[in-house]
Every structure is written in C-alpha cells, then in structure tokens.
N, C-alpha and C positions, 0 to 999 in steps of 0.2 A: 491214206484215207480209209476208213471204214467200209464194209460194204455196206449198200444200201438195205434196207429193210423186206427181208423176203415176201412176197407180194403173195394175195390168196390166190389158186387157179380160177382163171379168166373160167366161167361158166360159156359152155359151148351151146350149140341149138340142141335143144329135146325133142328125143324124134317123136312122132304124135301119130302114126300108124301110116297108111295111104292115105290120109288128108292132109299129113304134113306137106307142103308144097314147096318146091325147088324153085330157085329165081329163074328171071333172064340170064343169060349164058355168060355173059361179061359180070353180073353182078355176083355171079355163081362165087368167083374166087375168094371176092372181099368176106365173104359171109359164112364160109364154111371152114376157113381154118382160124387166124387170129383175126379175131370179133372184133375187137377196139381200134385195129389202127392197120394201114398197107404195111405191108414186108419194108417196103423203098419209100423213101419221099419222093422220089421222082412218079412211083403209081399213082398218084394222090390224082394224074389229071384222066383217068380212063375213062374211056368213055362206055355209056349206061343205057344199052339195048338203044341207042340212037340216042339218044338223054344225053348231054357231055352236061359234068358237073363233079364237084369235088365230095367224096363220100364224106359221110358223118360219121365220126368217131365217137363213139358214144362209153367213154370212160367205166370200166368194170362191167359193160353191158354187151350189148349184141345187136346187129341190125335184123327187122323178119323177113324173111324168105318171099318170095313170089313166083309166078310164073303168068307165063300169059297166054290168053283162049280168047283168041277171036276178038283181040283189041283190046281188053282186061286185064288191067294188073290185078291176079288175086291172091289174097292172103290168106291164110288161118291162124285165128287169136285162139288160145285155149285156157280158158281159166280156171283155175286148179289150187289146191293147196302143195306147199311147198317150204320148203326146211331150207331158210335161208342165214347165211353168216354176215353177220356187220362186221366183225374182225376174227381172229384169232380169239377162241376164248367166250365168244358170245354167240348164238344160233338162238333163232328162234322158231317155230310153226308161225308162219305165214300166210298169205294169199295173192298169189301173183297170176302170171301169164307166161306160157311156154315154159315156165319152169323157173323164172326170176321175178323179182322185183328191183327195178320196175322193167317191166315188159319190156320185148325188143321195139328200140325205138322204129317207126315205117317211117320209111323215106319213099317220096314220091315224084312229081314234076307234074306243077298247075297246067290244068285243062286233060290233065290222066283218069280213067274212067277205073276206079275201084270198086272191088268187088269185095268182102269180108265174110269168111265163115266164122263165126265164135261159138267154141263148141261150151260148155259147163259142164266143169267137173268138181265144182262145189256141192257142199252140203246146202244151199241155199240158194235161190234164184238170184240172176244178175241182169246186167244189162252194158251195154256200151256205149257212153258219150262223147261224142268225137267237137273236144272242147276246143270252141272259135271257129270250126270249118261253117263256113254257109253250104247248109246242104240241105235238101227237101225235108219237111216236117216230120213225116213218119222215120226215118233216118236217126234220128237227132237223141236217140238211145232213153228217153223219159219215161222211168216203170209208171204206168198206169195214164200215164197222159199222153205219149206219143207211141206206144207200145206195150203190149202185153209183155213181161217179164219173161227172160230164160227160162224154163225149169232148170234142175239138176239133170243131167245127163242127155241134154235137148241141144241142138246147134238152129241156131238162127242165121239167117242172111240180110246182111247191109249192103249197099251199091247205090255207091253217086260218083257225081266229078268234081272234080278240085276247082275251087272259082277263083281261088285263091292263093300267093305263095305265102311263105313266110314258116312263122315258130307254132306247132300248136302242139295238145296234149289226148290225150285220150284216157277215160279210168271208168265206172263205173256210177250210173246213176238210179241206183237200186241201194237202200240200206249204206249211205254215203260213208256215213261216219265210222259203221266198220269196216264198210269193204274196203275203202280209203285208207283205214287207221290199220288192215291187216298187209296193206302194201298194193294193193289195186291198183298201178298208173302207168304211164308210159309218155314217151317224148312223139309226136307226128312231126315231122318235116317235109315242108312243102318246097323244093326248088323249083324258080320262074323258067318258065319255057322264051321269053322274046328274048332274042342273043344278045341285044344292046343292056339290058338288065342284068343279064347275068353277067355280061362283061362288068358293067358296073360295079357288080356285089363280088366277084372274084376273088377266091383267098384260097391261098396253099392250105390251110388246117383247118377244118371245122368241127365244133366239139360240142356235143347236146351233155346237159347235166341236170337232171332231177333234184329237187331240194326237195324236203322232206322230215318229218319229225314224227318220236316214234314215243310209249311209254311204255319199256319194257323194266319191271320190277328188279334186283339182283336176284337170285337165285329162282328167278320162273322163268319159263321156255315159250312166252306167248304176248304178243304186244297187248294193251291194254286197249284199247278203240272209243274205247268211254272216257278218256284224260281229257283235260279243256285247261290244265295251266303247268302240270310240273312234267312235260317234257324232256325224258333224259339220255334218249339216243337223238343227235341231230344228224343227216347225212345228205350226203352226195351220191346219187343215185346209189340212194341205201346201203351204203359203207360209209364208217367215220375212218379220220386218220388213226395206224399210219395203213389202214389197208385201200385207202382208195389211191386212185392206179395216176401217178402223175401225168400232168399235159406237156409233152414230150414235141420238140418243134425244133426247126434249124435256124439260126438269126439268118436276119430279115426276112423272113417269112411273115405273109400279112396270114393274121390269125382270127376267126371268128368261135366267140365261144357263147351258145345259150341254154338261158335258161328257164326250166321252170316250173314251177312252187305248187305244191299241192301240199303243202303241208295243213293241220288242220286248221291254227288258231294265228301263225306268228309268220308275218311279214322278215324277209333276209336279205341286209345291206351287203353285197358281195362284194368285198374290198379285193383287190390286186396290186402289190407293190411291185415298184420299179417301171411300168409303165402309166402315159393319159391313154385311152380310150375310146372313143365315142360310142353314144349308146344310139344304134342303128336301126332296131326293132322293139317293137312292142307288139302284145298278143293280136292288136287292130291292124299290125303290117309295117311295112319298110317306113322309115322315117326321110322324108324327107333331106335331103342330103345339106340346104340352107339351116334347117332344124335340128341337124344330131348334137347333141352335147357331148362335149368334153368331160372328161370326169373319170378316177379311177376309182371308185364306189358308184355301183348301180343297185337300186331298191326295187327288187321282186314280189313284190304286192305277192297273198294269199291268193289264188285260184288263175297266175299273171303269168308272160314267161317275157324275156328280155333278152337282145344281144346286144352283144358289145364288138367292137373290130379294131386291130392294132396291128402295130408293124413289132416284131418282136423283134428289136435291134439294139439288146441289152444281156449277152450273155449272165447264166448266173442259176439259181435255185431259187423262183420268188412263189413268194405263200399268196396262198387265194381261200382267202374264209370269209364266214360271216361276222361281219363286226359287232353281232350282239355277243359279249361278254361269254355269255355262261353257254352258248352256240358251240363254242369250241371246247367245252368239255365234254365228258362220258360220264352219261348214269349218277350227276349229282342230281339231289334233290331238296327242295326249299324247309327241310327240317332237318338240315346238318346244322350246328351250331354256329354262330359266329367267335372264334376263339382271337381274332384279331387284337393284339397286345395283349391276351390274358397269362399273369406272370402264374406260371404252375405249383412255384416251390417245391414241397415235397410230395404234391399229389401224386407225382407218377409214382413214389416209392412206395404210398400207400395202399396205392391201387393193385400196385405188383404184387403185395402179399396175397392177394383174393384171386387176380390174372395175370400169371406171369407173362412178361414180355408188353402188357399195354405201356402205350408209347402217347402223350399228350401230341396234338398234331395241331397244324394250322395257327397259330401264335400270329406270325409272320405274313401270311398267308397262303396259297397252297402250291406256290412254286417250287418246292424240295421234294412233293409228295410223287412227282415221276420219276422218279429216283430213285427211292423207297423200297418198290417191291413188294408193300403190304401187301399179306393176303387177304382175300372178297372171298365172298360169299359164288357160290357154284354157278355159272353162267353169269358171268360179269369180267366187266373189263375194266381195268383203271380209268380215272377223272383225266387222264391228260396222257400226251402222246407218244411217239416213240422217239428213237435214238437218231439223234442225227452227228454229223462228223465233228461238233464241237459240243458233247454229251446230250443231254433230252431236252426236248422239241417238249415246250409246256405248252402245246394247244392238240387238239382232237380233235372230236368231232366233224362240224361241218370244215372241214380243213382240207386244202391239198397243196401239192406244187405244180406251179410253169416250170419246167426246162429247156432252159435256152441252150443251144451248143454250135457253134462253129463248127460249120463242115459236116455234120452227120451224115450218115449213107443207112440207119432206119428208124424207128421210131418207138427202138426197146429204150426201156428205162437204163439213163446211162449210168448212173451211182449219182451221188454230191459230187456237187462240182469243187472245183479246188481253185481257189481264189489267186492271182497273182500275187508274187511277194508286196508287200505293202500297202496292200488295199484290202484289208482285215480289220476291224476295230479290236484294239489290245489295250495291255496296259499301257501306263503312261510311265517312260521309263525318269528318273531326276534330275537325268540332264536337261531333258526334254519340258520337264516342268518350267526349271529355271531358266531357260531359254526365252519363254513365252512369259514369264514374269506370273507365274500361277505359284500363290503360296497356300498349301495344303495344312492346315492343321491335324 
C-alpha cells in the first residue's frame, strides 16, 4: 500500500510574552506537545484539574491554555495577523488568534467562572463575541452597542460563568464580514458539571471542527472578505483536503464529532459514510435523548454548530465532506466554461501552433483533471484531491477521513487501510458475468 499523504506541521501554541498563560497542571500535557489528539487512547479519560471529561480534539488545531487565580479559569486570546497554509502550495495573509485560524478551540465545564484577556494586534479595532453563551450584557462582544471597541495594541477584559454546556463558537463582532472573511473564529466548548450527564453524554473521542469558506483569487496571497457567491477555498478548520488531519479512532469507540459554521453566505450538509448517527446537539443545547434523529447527513445552518454521536464499529477509511457539489473542490470558479460533451476536433492542433502544450480539458467532466498535474497559476492548488491507495481521491476541499482501526495503541494517522481479500469493488471477471446471467454488449 502506498503511503499516506504527508501531512502539514500541526501548528503548536505561539508564545505571547508573560501574558501568555499556562493551564492547570493535568491539562498542561494535553496542550503543550501534540495539540490534536493524546499520545494513548487509553489518556482520552484524564482527569481536568478536578473536571473528569474526555479532551477535545480539535483536528489541525490546538486547545488554549489557562491557568487558575483564585477560582478563575483564565485565558489569553490575541488577535493578530498571521500567514496561514490551507495546503501545500497555497498560503495566505490572514487574520486569526494565537497565531492560527481558527483560533485555539477553549474548552471549559458549566458553572466555571472565566476570565479572558484579548490583547489586539491588528491594524484595526476588534471585539469578541462569545456566540450562544448566556452571559451578562456588557460581555456579549457588540462594537458600539455593548462595548466600546478594542483599539490596536489595547487588551480588554471579559469575565462571566458558563450557565450553560454544550457546542459554542467565538469570532469577532467588529467589521464582521472582514474580520470573519480574514479567518476571525474559534470553536468554545462547554462540558456539563452533574455526573449523571456527563455519564450520559460519555464518548471515547471527541472532535470540534470549524466549517468555513474562503475567496482566495489564484495567484494573490490574500482572502478576499468582500465575495457573497464564488467561494473557492472551502474548509475544515481552515484546511481543505488532502491537508486536513484525519479523525483517527479504535472500533467500537463511541465518537462525538462537532460542529460549526461561520462561513459567510452557504449553509454545509456534512455527510459520513459507512455509519447512522444521531444528531445530539444543536447551538440551543443537548437534544433530548426521545428527540435525536437518526441520520448520516447533518445540515449546519450559517452562524449554527451541530453534533452528532456514533459507535464506530466498522473498520475502514470513510470520507466525511460536505455534500454541496462544488464544496469539495479547490479554487474553481463560476466562469470556467462548461465543456461537457464538447467534441474538439482539431482545436487543440490549432491552438498548439500559437501555445504549445494547450490541452482541451473537461469534455467528460473534471474527473481526470487530478491526474493531470496541470500547471496554475503561483499560489494555488488544484480543483481536486490527493492520492490515495487505488490512484486520486477526486474530491478536496471541505473533505476528510474517519479512521477506524482494530486494536490501536495511538491516535497517529495510521496510512489507508487495506481492505480484506474480496471485499473490494473490482472488475467483473467472465465467468463471473456468465454465472449471474449478465450479458454485456
């Protein structure tokens, strides 16, 4: 089998001077070496300065740090610009937090008394809106209606209690549309304090994932914040495939994965093959348990986030993307042509006298083109994906994989998996045909 696809370096925590703040002493470990995921699956159940709960994984991201003064869990956000990579091949000038987009997801436990420093290190004032938390008015991050704006190079302080558990988000409500469209956001997670709840909600893996869409031109180094329809970076916590980091798990491991959507204009049906489901959470809290639906597509509404929870009791490599169409490509845009059945004849010959080597494409449609190899334009990356162990994987973007594995001992990406003999879709050989009474013209 091939190897798997070398993967971009996991960005680590950005140190941020003497304000950067160190966790509680147990949470220390998970946070300061690999960001994404425990050494062990067996660490998954540690327990979190008196907190016991299963850490958040937060795929090509990082969790933020804290420490505690006097009964305070407190933080430091720092908003900043930052030079960040969707894959191999593509960087852009951004705008994130700690030094990523999106921001290190916080992880907390309802009825915990938070404290936030957010320092600004932008060219432009910002603000913080801690999107879904019930928290007192002034808090609630609104330039000019619930607070006077950051300056530049200005730290402000937020501090409330959590009333609430569940899925929430955090990003800026200053100047939405660009500070959003320059990558502005982050995942909050609330785990419940009563043990009978958390018993309830229990899972070996838990996995926060940012949705997100981006309009970065070929050949410029800078998102666009002003687009409202041709979208042509889609991602997962701001990587498209194959650089986002798979969800990596041991069968039968119950699995919780959320998420959620800041993208600007377009709503994401997050399909998952190979398993049902049920979807558990929504932004307003825990769903009732008579209530969860069955279902392996769940719809991520614009400004929403969503989990879902399953037993992962099907070894295998299964895809997990958005099932809008053109979601899982890279960097097309709605004035490519449509060439679908168009017969070329001798165009290309023609053409070749004026540019050699042009190549008529898309006839068929664009399934050969990851293939190809074509060269783009400087800062860009092909419409479709990488390599996988039976040739190229024709989807990107908002794209990743579940890995399911018997037996694991950690939670590195283990290659494609390799299928038992005869449980492969192949040809059909002629005996085989005749057998089944199938006559092929």
């Amino acid at each position: 089998m091939p190897n798997p696809e070398k993967k971009l370096t996991r960005r680590g925590m950005i140190a941020s001077g003497a304000l950067l703040l160190t966790s509680g002493p147990t949470l220390l470990n998970q946070i300061q070496g690999e960001t994404t995921s425990p050494t062990r699956p067996d660490d998954a159940n540690s327990e979190k300065s008196g907190d016991s709960y299963v850490p958040v994984t937060t795929p090509n991201g990082s969790t933020l740090p804290w420490r505690l003064v006097d009964g305070v869990k407190v933080f430091h956000l720092i908003a900043q610009p930052i030079k960040h990579h969707f894959a191999d091949g593509l960087a852009a000038d951004c705008w994130g937090y700690n030094g990523s987009t999106p921001g290190p997801t916080i992880e907390a436990v309802e009825g915990d008394r938070l404290r936030f420093y957010v320092t600004n290190r932008l060219p432009a004032p910002t603000t913080v809106h801690w999107h879904g938390l019930r928290i007192p008015n002034g808090m609630d991050g609104v330039n000019g209606l619930t607070q006077a704006p950051i300056p530049p190079g200005e730290t402000f302080k937020y501090e409330f209690t959590l009333k609430d558990f569940g899925t929430f988000m955090y990003h800026p409500h200053f100047d939405e549309m660009t500070q959003q469209g320059m990558g502005m956001m982050g995942m909050f997670i609330v785990h419940p304090r009563d043990p009978k709840m958390r018993e309830q909600m229990a899972v070996d893996r838990d996995f926060a994932i940012m949705l997100s869409e981006w309009r970065v031109t070929p050949g410029t180094s800078r998102p666009n914040p002003i687009e409202m329809t041709d979208f042509n970076i889609l991602t997962m916590n701001s990587k498209v495939y194959p650089a986002t980091d798979p969800l990596v798990v041991r069968k039968g491991q119950r699995v919780r994965i959320r998420f959620g959507n800041l993208s600007a204009m377009d709503h994401h049906p997050i399909h998952l093959h190979g398993f049902q489901f049920k979807i558990t959470e929504t932004d307003g809290g825990r769903v009732p348990d008579v209530a969860q639906t069955p279902a392996n597509s769940v719809l991520v509404p614009v400004g929403s986030t969503r989990a879902v929870e399953f037993v992962a009791d099907a070894e295998g490599d299964w895809a997990m993307h958005c099932h809008m169409t053109h979601h899982v490509m890279n960097q097309m845009g709605h004035n490519v042509p449509n060439m679908v059945g168009v017969k070329e004849g001798d165009l290309d010959a023609k053409i070749n006298r004026l540019l050699p080597g042009y190549m008529t494409m898309g006839q068929t449609g664009m399934g050969d083109m990851s293939d190809m190899n074509m060269p783009g334009p400087k800062n860009s990356i092909a419409m479709l994906g990488g390599k996988g162990p039976y040739g190229a994987i024709d989807m990107g973007g908002m794209f990743t994989l579940l890995k399911v594995r018997e037996g694991i001992t950690t939670y590195n990406d283990p290659g494609f998996y390799t299928q038992p003999p005869g449980t492969v879709a192949e040809k059909a050989s002629a005996d085989e045909l005749q057998r089944d009474g199938i006559h092929v013209i």
